[in-house]
N, C-alpha and C positions, 0 to 999 in steps of 0.2 A: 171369036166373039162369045159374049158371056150367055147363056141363057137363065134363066126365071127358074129356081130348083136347083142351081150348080152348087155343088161340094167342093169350095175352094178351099186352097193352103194361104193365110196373111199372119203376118205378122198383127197385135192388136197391140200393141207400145207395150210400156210397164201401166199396170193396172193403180187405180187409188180407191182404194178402199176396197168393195165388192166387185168393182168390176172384172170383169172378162179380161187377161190380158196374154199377153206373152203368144208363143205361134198357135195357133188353132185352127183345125175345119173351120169354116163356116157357112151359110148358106144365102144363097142370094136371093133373096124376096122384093128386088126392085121389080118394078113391073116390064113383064118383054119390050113394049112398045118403046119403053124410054130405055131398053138396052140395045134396042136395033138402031137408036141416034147414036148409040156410043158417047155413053156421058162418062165424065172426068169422077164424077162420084156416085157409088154406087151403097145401098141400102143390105146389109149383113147382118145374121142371128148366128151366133157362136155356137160351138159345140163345144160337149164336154162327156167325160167317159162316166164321171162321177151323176151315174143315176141317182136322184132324189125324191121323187113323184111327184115336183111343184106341178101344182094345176097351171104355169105358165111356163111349163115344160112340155115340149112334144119329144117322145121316145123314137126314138130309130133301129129298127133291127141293121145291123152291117149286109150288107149283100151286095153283088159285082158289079149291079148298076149305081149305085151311090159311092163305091168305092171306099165305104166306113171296115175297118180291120176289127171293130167291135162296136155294141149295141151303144148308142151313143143317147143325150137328150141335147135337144135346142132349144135354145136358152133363149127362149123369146122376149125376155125382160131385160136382155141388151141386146136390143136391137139398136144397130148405128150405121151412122154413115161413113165408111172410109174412101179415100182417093182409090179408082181402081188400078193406079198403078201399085198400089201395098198385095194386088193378086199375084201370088207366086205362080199357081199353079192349078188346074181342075184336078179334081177326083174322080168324079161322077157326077150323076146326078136322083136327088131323091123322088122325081115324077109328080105330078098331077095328084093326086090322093094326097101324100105327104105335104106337100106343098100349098093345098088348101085347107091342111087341117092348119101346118101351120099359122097362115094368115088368116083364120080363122080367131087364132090364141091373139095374134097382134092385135086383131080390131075389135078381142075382149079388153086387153091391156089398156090400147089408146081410146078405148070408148066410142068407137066407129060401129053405128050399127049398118043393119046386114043389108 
């Protein structure tokens, strides 16, 4: 079962244009409640190795519990919805702190206040 902060493996198709594409980490920022029904679609922010300091970037240091092999950013300006069967596989996970900074950046992006 997926939790809230997993450090999945998916595939993201071939990309058009900017987008995120091809196999990536990514992180799952649906909310636990709608992952304990076990939905067919689940909500993911890609990773990428390529640090750039977008302010709708969150930085990740790599460490054993998120299971990143190096300092990574989440790309919170593709955030999407993929079928959870495109999840190969967990990594880790980034925890409570990361994860609310995260969704934090999302609901600058989408314009959700706090």
């Amino acid at each position: 079962m997926l939790t809230s902060g997993d450090v999945v493996e998916l595939d993201l198709g071939l990309p058009f244009g900017r987008e995120a594409g091809f196999r990536h980490p990514a992180v799952v920022v649906t909310a636990q409640r709608v992952l304990d029904a076990g939905p067919n679609v689940v909500q993911v922010v890609p990773l990428t190795s390529q640090l750039r300091g977008f302010a709708s970037e969150v930085e990740l240091e790599a460490d054993p519990e998120n299971g990143l092999d190096r300092t990574s950013a989440v790309q919170c300006q593709h955030i999407r919805a993929v079928a959870a069967s495109r999840i190969e596989g967990t990594r880790g996970n980034v925890g409570g702190a990361a994860l609310s900074q995260i969704r934090e950046v999302l609901g600058l992006i989408l314009d959700i206040p706090n």
